[in-house]
Every structure is written in C-alpha cells, then in structure tokens.
BAFI-3210 file (N, C-alpha, C; in Angstrom, 3 decimals, decimal comma, padded with zeros to 6 digits):
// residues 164
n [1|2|3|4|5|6|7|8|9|10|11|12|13|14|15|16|17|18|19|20|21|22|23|24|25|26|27|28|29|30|31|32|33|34|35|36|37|38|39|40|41|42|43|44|45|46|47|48|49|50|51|52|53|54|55|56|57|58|59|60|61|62|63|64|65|66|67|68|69|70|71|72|73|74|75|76|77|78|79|80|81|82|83|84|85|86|87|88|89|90|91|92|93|94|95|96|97|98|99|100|101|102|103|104|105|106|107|108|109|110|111|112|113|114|115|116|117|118|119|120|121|122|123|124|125|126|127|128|129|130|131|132|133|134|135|136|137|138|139|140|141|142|143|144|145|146|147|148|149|150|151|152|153|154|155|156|157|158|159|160|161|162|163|164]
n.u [000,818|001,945|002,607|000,442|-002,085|-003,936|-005,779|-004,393|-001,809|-001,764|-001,456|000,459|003,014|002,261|003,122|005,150|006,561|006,076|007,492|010,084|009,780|009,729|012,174|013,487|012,909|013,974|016,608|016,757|016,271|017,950|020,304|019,504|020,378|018,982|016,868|013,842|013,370|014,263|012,132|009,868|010,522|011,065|008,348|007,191|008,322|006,996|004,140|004,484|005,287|002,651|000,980|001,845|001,531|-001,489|-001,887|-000,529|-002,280|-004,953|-003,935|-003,663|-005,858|-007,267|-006,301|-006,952|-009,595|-011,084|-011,761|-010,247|-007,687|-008,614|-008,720|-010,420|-010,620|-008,042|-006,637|-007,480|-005,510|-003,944|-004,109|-002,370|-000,373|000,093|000,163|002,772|004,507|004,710|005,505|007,606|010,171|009,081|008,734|010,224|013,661|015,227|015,951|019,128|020,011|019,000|020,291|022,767|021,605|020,118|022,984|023,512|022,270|022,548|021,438|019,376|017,048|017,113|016,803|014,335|012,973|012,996|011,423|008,944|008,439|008,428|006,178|004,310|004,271|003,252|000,766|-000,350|-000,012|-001,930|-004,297|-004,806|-004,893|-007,202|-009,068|-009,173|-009,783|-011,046|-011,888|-014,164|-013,231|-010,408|-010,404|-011,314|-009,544|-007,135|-008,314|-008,271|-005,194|-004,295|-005,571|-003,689|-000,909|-001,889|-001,517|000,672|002,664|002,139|002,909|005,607|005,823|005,835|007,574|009,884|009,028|010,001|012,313|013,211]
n.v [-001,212|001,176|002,443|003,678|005,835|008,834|012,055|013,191|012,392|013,024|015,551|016,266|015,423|016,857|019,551|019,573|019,313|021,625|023,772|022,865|023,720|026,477|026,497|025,776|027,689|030,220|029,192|029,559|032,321|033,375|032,614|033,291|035,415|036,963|039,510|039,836|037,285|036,701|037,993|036,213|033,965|034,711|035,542|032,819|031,796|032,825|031,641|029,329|029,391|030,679|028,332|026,407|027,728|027,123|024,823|023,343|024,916|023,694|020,624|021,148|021,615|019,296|017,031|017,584|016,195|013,572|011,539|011,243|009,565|007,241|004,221|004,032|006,309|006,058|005,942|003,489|000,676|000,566|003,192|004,794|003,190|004,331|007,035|007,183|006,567|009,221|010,869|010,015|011,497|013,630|015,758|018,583|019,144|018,424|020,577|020,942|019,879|021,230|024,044|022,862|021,237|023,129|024,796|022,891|022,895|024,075|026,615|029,421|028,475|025,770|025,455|026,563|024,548|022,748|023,431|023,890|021,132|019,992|021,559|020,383|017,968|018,192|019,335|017,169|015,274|016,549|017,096|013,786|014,167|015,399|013,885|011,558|012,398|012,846|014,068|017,373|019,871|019,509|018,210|020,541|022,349|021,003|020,712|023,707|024,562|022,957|024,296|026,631|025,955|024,571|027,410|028,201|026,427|027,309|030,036|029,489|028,391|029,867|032,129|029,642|029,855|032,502|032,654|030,602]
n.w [000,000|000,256|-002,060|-002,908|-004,363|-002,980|-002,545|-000,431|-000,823|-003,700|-003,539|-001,935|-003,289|-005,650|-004,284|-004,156|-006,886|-007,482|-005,775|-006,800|-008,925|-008,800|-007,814|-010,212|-011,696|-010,786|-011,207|-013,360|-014,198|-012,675|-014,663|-016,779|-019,969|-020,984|-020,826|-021,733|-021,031|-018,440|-017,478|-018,190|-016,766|-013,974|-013,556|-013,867|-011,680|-009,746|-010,409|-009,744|-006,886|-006,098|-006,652|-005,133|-002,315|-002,633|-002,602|-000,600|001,353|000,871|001,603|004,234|005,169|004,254|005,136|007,689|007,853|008,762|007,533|005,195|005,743|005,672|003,716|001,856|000,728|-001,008|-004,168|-007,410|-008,127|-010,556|-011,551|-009,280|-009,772|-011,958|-011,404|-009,574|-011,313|-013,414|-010,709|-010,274|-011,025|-010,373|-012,017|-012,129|-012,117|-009,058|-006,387|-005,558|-007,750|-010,046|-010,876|-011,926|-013,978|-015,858|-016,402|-018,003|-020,129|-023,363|-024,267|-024,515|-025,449|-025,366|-022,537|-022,336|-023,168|-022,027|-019,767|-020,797|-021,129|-018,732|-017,918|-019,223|-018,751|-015,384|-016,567|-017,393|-014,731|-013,195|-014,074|-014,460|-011,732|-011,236|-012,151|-010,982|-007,993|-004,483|-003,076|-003,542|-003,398|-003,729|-006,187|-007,834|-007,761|-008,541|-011,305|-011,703|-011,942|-013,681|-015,684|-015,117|-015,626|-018,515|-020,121|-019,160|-020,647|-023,083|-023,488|-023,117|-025,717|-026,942|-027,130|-027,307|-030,173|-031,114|-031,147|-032,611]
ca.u [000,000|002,895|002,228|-001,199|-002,542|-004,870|-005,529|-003,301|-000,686|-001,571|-001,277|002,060|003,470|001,848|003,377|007,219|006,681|005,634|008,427|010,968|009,593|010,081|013,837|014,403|013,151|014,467|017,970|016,874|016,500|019,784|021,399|019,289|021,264|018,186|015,617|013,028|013,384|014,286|010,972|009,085|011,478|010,746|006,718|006,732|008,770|005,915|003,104|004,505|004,857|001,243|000,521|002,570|000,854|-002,696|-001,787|-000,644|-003,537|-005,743|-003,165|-003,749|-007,775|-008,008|-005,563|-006,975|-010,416|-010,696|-011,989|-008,674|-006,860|-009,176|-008,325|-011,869|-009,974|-007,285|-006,865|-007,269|-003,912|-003,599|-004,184|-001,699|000,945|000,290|000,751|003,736|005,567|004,671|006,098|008,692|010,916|008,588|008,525|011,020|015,136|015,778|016,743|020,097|020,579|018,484|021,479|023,615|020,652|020,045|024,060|023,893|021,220|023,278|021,324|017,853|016,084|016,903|016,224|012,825|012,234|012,873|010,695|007,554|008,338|007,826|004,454|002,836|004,065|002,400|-000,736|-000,476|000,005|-002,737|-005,060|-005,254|-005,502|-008,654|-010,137|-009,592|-009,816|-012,120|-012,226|-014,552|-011,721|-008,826|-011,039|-011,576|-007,764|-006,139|-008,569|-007,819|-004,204|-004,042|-005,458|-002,767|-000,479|-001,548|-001,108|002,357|002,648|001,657|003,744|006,650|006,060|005,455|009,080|010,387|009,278|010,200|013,883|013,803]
ca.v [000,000|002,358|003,219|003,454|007,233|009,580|013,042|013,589|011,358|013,600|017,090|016,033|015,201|018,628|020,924|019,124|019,812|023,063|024,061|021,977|024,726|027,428|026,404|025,913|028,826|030,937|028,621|029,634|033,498|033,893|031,794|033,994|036,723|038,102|040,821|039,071|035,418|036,389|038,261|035,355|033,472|035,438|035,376|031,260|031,021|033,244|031,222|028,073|030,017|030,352|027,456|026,015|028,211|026,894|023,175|023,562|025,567|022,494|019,880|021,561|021,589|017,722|016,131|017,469|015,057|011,953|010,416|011,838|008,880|006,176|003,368|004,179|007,309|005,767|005,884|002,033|-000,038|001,189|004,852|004,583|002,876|005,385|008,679|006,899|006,778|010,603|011,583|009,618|012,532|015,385|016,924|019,464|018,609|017,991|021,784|021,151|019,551|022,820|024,664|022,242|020,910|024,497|025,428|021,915|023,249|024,717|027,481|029,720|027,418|024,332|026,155|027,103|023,430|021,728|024,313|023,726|019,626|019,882|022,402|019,540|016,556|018,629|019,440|015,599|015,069|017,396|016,228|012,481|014,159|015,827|012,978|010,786|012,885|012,189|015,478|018,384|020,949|019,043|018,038|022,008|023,176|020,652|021,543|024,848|024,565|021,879|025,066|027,773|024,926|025,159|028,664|028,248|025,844|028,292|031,047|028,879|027,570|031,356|032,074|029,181|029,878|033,948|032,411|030,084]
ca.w [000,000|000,266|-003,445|-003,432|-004,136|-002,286|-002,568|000,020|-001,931|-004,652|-003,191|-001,511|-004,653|-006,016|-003,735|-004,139|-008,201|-007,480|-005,555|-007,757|-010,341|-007,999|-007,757|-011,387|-012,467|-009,930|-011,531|-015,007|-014,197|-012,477|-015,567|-018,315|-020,107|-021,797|-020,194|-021,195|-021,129|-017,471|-017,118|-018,106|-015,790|-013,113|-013,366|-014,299|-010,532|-009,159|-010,496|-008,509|-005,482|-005,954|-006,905|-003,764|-001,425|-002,620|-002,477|001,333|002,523|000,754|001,967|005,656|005,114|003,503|006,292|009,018|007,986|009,214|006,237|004,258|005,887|005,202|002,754|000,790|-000,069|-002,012|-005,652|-007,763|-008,066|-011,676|-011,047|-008,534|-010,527|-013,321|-011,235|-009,551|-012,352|-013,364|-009,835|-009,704|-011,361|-009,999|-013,247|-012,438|-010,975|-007,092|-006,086|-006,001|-009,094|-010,805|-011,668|-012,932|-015,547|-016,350|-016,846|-018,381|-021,796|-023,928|-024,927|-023,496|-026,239|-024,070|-021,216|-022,519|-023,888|-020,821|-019,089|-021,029|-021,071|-017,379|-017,307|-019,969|-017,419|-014,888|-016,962|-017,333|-013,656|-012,597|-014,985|-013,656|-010,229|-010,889|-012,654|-009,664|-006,728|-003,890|-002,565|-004,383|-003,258|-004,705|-007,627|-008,492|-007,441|-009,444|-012,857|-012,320|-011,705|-014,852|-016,823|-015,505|-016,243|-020,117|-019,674|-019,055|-021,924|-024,445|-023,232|-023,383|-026,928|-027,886|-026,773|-027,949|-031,687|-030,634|-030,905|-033,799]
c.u [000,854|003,097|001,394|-001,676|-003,692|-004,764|-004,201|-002,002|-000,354|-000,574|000,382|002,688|003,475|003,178|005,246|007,178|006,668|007,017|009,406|010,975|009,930|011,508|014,484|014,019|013,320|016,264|018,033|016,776|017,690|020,626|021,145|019,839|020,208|016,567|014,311|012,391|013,124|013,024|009,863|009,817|010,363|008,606|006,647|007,110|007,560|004,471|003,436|004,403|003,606|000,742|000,446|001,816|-000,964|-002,920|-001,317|-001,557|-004,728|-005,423|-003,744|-004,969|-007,994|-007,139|-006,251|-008,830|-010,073|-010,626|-010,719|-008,472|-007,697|-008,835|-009,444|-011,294|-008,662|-007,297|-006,847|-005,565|-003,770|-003,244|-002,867|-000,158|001,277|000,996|002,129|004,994|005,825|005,397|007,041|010,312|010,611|008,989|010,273|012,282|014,592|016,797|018,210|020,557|019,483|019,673|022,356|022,875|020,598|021,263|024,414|023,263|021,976|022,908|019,460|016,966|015,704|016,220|014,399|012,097|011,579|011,767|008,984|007,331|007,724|006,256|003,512|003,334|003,330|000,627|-000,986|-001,005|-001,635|-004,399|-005,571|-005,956|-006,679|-009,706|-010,767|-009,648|-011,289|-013,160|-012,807|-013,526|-010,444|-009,248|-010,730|-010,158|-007,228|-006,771|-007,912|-006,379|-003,600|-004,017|-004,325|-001,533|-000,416|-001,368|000,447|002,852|002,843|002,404|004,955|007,337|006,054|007,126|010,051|010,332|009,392|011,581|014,491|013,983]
c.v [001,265|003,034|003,678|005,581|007,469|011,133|013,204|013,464|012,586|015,274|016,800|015,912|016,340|019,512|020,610|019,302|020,919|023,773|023,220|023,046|026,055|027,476|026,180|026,841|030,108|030,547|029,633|031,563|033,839|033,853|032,865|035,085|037,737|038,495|040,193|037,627|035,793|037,189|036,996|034,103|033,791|034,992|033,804|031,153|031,603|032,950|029,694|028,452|030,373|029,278|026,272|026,448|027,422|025,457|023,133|023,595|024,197|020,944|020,015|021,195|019,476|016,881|016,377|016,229|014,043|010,967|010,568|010,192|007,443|005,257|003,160|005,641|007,069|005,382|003,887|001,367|001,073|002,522|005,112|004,510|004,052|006,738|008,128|006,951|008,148|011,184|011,050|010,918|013,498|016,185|017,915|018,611|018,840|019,874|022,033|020,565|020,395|023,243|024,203|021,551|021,974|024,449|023,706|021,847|024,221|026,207|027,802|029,060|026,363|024,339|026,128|025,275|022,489|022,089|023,408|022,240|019,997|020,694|021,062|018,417|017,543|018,975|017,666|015,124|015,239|016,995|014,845|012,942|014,515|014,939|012,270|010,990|012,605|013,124|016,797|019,255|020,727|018,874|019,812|022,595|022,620|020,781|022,972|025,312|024,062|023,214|026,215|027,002|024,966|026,754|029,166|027,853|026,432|029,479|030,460|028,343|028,811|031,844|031,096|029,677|031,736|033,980|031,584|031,033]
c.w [000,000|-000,807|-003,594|-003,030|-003,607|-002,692|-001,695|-000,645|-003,026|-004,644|-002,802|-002,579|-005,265|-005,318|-004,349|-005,739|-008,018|-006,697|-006,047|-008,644|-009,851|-008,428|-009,343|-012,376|-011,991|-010,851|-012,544|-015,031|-013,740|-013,832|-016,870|-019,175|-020,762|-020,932|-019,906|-021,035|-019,309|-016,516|-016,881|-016,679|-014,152|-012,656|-013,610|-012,282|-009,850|-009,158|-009,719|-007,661|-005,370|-005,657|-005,576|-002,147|-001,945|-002,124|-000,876|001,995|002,120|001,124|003,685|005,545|004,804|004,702|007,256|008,909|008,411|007,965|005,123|004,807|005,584|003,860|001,578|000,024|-000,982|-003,191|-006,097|-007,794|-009,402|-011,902|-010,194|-008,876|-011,239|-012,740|-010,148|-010,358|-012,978|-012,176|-009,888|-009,906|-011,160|-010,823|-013,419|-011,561|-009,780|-007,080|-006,266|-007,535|-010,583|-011,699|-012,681|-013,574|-016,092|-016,780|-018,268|-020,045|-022,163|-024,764|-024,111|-024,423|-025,372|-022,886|-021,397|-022,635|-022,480|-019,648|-019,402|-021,214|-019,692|-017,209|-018,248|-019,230|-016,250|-015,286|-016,731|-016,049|-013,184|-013,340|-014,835|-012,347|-009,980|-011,214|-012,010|-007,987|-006,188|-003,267|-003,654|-004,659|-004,091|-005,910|-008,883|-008,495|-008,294|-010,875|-012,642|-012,659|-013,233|-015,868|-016,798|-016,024|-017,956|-020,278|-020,430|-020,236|-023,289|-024,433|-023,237|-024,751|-027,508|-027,616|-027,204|-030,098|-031,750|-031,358|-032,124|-035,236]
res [x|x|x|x|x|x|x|x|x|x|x|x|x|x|x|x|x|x|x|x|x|x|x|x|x|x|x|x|x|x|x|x|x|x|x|x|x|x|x|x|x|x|x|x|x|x|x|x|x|x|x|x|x|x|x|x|x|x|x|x|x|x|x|x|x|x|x|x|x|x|x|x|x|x|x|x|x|x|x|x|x|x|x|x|x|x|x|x|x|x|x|x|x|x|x|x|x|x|x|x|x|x|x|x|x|x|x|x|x|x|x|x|x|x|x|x|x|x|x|x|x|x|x|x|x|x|x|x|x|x|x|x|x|x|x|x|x|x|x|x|x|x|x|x|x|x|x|x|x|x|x|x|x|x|x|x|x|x|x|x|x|x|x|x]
***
C-alpha cells in the first residue's frame, strides 16, 4: 500500500513539483542573459509560489479530515501505478541539481524546452488528479491549476518559436 494514491498522496506530490519549479526557475532566471526570457522566468517562478501556497492551505484543510486517511480514499492499483511513475521525477530537478541541468542546456532554447516539457508533465500530472480525486476541493484546485499549467505551456512555446 505504500504506493497506493490519495488526494493527500496527490497534493504532496503537487506541492514538491511546485516548488521543484520554484527552484528551477528561480535557476533559469539567475542563468538567463536576456531581459526578457528572465521576465518570463521570473513570473513562471511566481506562479509556482502560488501554486505552492494553494496546495498547502488544501493539503492543511483535507488532512486534518478523518476520512482523508481512510483506505476508501485511495486511488485504484492502476491509477496509482500510473501517477507513480509521473512523480517519480517530480517533473522538475531535485533543487540542487536545478542549476547544474540548467548550466547543463546549452542554450535559453533548451532552457525554454525543458521548461515547457515539465508544465505539460504537470498538466499531465494534474489532470489524472482531478479525474480521480475524492475530494470536491482538490477536484476544483487541481482543474484549475491543470489550466494555468496550459497557460504556461503556451507562453513557453510562444518564446520558444520567438527564438527560432
């Protein structure tokens, strides 16, 4: 059962992408040499720190139930497996190893690519979670999240072809 998802499962997972994204695009604005790559930079790390702060305060609210911990609240085996394997890399690097993937893309293309890979494994992510959440709250946080998510996506691919 130590695999087996729950909202909680989920959100926990959530918040450690979300700050993962924090830290690598906090990496990717230090690293950026251009104005406004490191604008968008800048506002992508500030929509996780949102994002981060929302998944907490609903993390805090869905734990403190009782029924949160119940084994009727856990996702199917399959489900389970599936968003296992999606977290297993939490979308974005391990804080410290941010920088040196960032100094490691040879160009703010890469930078950008690797960026908007991770917001569509997150739409991905976020996207299962609302499908199979148990909770209304988490249900509605993680659609809406899924959509600033494409958001991001689209502002990333608009910058990428900015550059080609």
């Amino acid at each position: 059962m130590a695999n087996m998802f729950s909202d909680l499962e989920g959100l926990r997972i959530a918040m450690a992408m979300e700050a993962r994204g924090r830290d690598f695009y906090q990496q990717a604005y230090q690293q950026s040499p251009n104005p406004d790559h490191k604008e968008l930079f800048l506002w992508l790390k500030n929509e996780e720190i949102h994002h981060l702060a929302r998944f907490t305060a609903l993390y805090n609210m869905i734990e403190s139930r009782k029924e949160a911990h119940s084994a009727d609240y856990l996702f199917d085996p399959e489900t389970s497996r599936y968003l296992t394997v999606i977290a297993e890399e939490h979308v974005f690097p391990k804080p410290y190893d941010a920088g040196k993937h960032i100094a490691g893309l040879n160009s703010v293309q890469a930078v950008l690519a690797a960026a908007m890979q991770a917001e569509k494994d997150s739409v991905l992510f976020y996207d299962e979670l609302a499908t199979r959440a148990k909770f209304a709250e988490a249900r509605d946080v993680f659609r809406l999240l899924k959509g600033e998510e494409q958001v991001h996506v689209v502002k990333l691919r608009e910058m990428i072809e900015a550059w080609a």
